[in-house]
C-alpha positions as CSV (number, residue, x, y, z in Angstrom):
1,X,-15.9,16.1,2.8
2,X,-12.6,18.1,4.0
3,X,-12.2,15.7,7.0
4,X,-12.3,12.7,4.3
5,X,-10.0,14.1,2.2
6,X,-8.0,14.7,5.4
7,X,-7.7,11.2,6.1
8,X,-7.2,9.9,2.9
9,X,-3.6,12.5,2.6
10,X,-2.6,11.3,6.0
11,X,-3.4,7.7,4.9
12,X,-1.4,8.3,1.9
13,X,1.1,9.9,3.7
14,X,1.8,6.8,6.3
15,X,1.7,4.3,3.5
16,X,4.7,6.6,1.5
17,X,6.9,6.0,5.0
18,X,6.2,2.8,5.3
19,X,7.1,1.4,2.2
20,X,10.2,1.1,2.5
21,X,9.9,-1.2,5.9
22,X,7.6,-3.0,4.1
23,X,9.3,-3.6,0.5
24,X,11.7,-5.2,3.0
25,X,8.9,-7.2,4.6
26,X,8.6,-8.8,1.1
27,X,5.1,-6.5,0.2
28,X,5.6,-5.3,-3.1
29,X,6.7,-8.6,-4.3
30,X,4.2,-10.4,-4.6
31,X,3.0,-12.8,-7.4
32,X,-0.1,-10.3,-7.8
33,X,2.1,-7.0,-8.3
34,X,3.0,-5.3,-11.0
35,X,6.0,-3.7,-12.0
36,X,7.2,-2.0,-15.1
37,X,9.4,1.1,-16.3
38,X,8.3,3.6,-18.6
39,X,9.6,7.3,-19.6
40,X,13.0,6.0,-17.5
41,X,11.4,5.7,-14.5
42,X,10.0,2.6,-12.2
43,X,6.5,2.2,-11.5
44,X,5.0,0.0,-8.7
45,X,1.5,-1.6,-8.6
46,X,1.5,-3.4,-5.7
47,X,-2.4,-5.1,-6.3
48,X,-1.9,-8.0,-4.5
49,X,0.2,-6.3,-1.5
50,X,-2.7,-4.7,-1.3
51,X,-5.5,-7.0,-1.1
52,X,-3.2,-8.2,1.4
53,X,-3.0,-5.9,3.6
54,X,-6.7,-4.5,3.5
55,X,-7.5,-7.7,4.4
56,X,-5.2,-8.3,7.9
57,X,-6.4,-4.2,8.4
58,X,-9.8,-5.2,8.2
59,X,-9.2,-8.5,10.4
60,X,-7.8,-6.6,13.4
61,X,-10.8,-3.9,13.2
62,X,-13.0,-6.8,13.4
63,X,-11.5,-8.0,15.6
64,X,-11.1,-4.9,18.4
């Protein structure tokens, strides 16, 4: 269970750095995700970015 937990921070970790590269990809955008403000600050649910991506992820796994 530690070594899961592990890899889900590191995982968590990565996608936090990459964000910003991929906001600027045009992730983050699309017609699926959701983005509101409340209590003064911006929150970000990116559900189709991510559909997206789990999907090309799982692709190139397949794939190898």
């Amino acid at each position: 269970m530690l070594r899961w937990l592990l890899v889900v921070f590191l995982a968590l970790m990565f996608i936090g750095w990459l964000s910003p590269l991929l906001r600027r990809m045009g992730f983050g955008r699309l017609p699926g995700d959701l983005r509101f403000r409340r209590l003064g600050r911006d929150w970000d649910v990116p559900l189709a970015s991510t559909l997206l991506l789990s999907f090309a992820v799982s692709l190139i796994v397949k794939w190898l």
